[in-house]
FISE-579718 format. One record per residue (C-alpha): residue number from 1; x, y, z. Coordinates in Angstrom, 1 decimal. Layout:
REM FISE-579718
+-----+--------+--------+--------+
: seq :      x :      y :      z :
+-----+--------+--------+--------+
: NUM :      X :      Y :      Z :
...
+-----+--------+--------+--------+
//
This chain:
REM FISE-579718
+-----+--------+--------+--------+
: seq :      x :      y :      z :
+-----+--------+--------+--------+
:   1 :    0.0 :    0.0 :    0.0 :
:   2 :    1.1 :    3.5 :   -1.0 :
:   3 :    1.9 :    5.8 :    2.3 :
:   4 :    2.2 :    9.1 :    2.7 :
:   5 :    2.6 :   11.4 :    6.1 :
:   6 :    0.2 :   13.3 :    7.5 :
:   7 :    0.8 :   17.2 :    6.8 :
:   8 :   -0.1 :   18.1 :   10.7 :
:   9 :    1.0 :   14.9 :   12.9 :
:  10 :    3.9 :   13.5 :   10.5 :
:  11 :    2.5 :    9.8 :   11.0 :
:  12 :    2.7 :    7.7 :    7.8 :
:  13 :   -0.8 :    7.0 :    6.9 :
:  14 :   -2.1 :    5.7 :    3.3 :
:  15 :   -1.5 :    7.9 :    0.5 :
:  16 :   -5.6 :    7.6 :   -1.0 :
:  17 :   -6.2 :    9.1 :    2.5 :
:  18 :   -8.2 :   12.2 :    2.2 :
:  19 :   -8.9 :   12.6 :    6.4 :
:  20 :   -5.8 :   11.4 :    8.9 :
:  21 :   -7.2 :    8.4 :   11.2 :
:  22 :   -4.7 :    9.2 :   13.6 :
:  23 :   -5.2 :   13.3 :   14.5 :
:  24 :   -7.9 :   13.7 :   12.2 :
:  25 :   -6.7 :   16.4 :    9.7 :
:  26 :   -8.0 :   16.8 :    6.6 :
:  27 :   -5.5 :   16.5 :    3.9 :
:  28 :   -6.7 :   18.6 :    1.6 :
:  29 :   -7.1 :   17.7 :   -2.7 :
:  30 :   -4.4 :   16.5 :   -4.5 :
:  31 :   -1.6 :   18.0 :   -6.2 :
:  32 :   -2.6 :   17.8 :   -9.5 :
:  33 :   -6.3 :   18.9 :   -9.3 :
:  34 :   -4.4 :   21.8 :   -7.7 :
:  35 :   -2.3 :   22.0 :  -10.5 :
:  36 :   -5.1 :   22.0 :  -12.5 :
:  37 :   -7.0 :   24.7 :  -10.8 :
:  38 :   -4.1 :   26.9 :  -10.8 :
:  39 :   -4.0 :   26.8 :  -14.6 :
:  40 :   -7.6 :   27.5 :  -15.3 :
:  41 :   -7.6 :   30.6 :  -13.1 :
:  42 :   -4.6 :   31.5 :  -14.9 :
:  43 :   -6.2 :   30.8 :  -18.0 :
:  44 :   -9.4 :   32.9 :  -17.6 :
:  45 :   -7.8 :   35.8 :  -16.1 :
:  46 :   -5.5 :   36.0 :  -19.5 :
:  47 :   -9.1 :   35.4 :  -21.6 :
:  48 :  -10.5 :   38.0 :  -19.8 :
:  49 :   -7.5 :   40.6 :  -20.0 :
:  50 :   -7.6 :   39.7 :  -24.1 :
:  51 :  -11.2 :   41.1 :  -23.7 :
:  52 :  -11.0 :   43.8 :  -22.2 :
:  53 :   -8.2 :   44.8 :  -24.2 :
:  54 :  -10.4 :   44.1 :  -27.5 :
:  55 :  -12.8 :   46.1 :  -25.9 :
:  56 :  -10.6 :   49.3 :  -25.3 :
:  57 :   -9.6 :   49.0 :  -29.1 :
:  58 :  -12.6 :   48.8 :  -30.0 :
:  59 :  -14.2 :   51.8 :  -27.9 :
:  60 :  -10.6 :   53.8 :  -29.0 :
:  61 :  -12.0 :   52.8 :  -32.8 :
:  62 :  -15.9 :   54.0 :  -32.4 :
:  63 :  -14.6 :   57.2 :  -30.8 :
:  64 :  -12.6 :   58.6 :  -33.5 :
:  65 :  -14.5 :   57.0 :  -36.0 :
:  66 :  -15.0 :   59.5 :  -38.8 :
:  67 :  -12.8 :   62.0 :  -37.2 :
:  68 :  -10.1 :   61.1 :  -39.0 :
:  69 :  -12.3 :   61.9 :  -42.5 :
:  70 :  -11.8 :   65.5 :  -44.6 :
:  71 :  -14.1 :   67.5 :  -43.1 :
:  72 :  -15.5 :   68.2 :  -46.7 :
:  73 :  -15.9 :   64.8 :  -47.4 :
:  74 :  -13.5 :   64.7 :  -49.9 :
:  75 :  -11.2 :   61.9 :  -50.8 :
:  76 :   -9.1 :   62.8 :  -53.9 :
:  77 :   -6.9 :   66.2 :  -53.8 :
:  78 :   -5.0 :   68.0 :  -56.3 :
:  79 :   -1.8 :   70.4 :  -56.3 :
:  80 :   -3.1 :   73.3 :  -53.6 :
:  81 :   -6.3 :   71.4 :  -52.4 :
:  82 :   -6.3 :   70.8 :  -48.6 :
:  83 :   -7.1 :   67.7 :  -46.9 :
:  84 :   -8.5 :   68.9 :  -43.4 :
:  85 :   -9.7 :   66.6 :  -41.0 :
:  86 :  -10.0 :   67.1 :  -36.6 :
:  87 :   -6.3 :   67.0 :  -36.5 :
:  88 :   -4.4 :   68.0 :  -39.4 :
:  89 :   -3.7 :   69.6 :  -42.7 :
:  90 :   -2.5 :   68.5 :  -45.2 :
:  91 :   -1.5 :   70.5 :  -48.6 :
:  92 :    0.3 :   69.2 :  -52.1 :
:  93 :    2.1 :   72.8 :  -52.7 :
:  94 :    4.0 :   71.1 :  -56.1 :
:  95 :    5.1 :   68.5 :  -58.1 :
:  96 :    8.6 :   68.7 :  -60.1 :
:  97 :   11.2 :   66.5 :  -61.6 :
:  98 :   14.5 :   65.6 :  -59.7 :
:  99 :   17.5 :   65.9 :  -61.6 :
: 100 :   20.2 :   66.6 :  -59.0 :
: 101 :   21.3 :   62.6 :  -59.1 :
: 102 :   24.6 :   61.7 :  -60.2 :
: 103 :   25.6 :   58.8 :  -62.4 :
: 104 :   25.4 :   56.2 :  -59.6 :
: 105 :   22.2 :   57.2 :  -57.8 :
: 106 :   20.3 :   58.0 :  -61.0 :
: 107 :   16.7 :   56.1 :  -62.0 :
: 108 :   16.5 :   52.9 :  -64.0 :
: 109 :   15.8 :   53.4 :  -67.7 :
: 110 :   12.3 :   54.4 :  -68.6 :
: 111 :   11.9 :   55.4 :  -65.0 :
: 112 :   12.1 :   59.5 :  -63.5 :
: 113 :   12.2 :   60.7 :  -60.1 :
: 114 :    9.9 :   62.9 :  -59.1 :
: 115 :    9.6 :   65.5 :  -55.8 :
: 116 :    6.6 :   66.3 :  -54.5 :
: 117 :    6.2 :   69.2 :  -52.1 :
: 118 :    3.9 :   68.7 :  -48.7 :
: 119 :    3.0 :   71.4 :  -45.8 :
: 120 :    1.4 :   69.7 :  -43.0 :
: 121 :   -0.4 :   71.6 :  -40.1 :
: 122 :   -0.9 :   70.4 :  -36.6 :
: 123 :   -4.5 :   72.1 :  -35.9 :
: 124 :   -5.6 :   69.0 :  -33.1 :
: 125 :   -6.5 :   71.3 :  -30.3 :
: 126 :   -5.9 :   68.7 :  -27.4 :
: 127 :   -2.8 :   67.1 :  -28.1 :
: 128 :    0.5 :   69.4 :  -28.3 :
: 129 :    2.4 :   67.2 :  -31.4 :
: 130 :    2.0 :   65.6 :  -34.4 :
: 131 :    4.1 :   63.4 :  -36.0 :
: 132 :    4.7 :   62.7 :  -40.1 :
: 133 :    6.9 :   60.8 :  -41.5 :
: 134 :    7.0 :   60.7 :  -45.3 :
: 135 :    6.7 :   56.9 :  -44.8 :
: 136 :    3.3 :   57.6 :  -44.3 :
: 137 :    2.8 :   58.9 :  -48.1 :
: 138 :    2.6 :   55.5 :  -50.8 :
: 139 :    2.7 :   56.5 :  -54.6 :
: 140 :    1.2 :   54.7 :  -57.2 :
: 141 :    2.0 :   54.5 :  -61.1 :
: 142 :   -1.4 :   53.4 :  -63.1 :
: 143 :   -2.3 :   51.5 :  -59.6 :
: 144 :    1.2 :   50.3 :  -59.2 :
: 145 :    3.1 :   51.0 :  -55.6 :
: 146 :    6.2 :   52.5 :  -56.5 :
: 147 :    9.8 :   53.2 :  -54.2 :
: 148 :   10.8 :   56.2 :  -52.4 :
: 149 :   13.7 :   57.7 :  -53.7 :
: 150 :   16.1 :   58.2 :  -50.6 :
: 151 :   19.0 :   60.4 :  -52.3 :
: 152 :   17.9 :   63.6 :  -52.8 :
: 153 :   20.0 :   66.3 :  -51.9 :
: 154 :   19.5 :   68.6 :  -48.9 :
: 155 :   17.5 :   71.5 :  -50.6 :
: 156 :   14.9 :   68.5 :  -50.7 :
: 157 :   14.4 :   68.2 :  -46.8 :
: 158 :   12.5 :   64.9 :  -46.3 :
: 159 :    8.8 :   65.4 :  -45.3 :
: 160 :    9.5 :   63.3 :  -41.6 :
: 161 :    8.8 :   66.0 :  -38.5 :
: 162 :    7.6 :   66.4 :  -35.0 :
: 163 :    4.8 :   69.1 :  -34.9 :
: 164 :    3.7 :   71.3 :  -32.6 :
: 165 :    0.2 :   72.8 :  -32.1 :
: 166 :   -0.3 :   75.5 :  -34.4 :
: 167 :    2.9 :   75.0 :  -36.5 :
: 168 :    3.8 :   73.6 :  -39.6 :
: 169 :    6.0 :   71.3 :  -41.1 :
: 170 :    7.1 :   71.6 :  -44.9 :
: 171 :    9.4 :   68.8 :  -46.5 :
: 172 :    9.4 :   66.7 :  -50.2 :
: 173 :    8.8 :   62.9 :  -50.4 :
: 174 :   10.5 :   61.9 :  -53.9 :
: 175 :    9.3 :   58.9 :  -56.1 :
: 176 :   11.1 :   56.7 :  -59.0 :
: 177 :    8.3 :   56.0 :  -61.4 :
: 178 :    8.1 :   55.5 :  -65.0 :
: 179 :    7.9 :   57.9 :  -67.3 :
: 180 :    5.3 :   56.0 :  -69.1 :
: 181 :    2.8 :   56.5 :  -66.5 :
: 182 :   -0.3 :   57.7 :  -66.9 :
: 183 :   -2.0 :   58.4 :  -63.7 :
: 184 :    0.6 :   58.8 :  -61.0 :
: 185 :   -1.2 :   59.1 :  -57.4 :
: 186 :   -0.4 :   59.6 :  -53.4 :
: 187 :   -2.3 :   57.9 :  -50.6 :
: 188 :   -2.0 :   58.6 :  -47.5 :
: 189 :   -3.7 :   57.4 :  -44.2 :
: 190 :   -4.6 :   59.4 :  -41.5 :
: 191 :   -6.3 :   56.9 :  -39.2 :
: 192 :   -4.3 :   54.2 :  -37.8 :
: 193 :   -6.3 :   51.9 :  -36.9 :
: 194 :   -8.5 :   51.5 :  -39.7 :
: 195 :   -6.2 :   50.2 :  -42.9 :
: 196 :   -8.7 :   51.5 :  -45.7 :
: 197 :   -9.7 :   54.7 :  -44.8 :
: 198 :   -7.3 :   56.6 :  -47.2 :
: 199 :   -6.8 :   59.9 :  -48.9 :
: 200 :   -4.8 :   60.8 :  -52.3 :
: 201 :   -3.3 :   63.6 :  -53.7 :
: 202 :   -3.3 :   63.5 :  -57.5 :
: 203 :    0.2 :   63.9 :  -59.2 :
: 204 :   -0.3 :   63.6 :  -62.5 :
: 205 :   -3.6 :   62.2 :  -64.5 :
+-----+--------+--------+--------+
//
């Protein structure tokens, strides 16, 4: 017979035993179902935090739902049209052709590079910075995502700054994209957590 000793009077006793016979302790529930009960509380109280988390996203995503939108309602924006939403403006001042490569940092053939001139405006009223980042602004070429070109010289200041209410940032994002192209666009997302909800600014068409 499998023994075991009592937790309170140390007297080996049988190991199924669930009450001592010789002081009368109860020995309580096995290991494992302690075990056991250990992980499930664990278990739910990581099910529940995954909740509530879900649940703060998704009250953080009805809250600023539209917010984000141009308060016009527009969606497409050419050279000197604003995009304006709760937070920001945003302004294509002009489009030109970037020639200042040398022979080693020039475009593929059939391909240009192009610079396009952005002023953003931090108009949020509650928080005191905004932050852009010309990795926020994807071109297109007839509906095909195109590279950013990353050598320009520095009379092209990249479009990437901290803002502070009421001020304004101005800066270029440049493109390689074929010279071919017929409609060349820029999106850009102001919401973050909703993937689609994009804007352009219209290049060339």
């Amino acid at each position: 017979m499998k023994t075991k000793k009592c937790k309170h009077c140390q007297e080996t006793i049988a190991k199924s035993a669930k009450r001592c016979p010789k002081c009368g302790g109860k020995l309580g529930m096995p290991g494992i179902i302690k075990a056991l009960i250990i992980i499930v509380i664990i278990f739910v109280c990581i099910v529940g935090c995954v909740g509530s988390c879900s649940e703060a996203v998704d009250d953080a995503v009805k809250e600023t739902k539209g917010t984000y939108n141009d308060i016009h309602g527009k969606t497409s924006f050419a050279i000197n049209e604003t995009f304006e939403n709760k937070y920001e403006k945003i302004t294509m001042l002009e489009v030109s052709n970037y020639t200042g490569y040398n022979e080693y940092l020039g475009p593929k053939d059939g391909n240009k590079i192009i610079a396009v001139k952005f002023e953003v405006e931090n108009i949020n009223d509650k928080n005191d910075e905004l932050y852009v980042s010309s990795l926020n602004f994807n071109a297109y070429a007839d509906g095909v995502a195109q590279d950013q070109y990353m050598y320009a010289s520095e009379e092209y200041d990249d479009l990437s700054a901290t803002v502070g209410k009421g001020k304004k940032a101005v800066g270029y994002v440049l493109y390689e994209v074929p010279t071919s192209a017929s409609k060349i666009t820029i999106e850009y997302n102001a919401d973050f957590w909703v993937d689609g909800n994009t804007i352009e600014f219209i290049v060339q068409e």
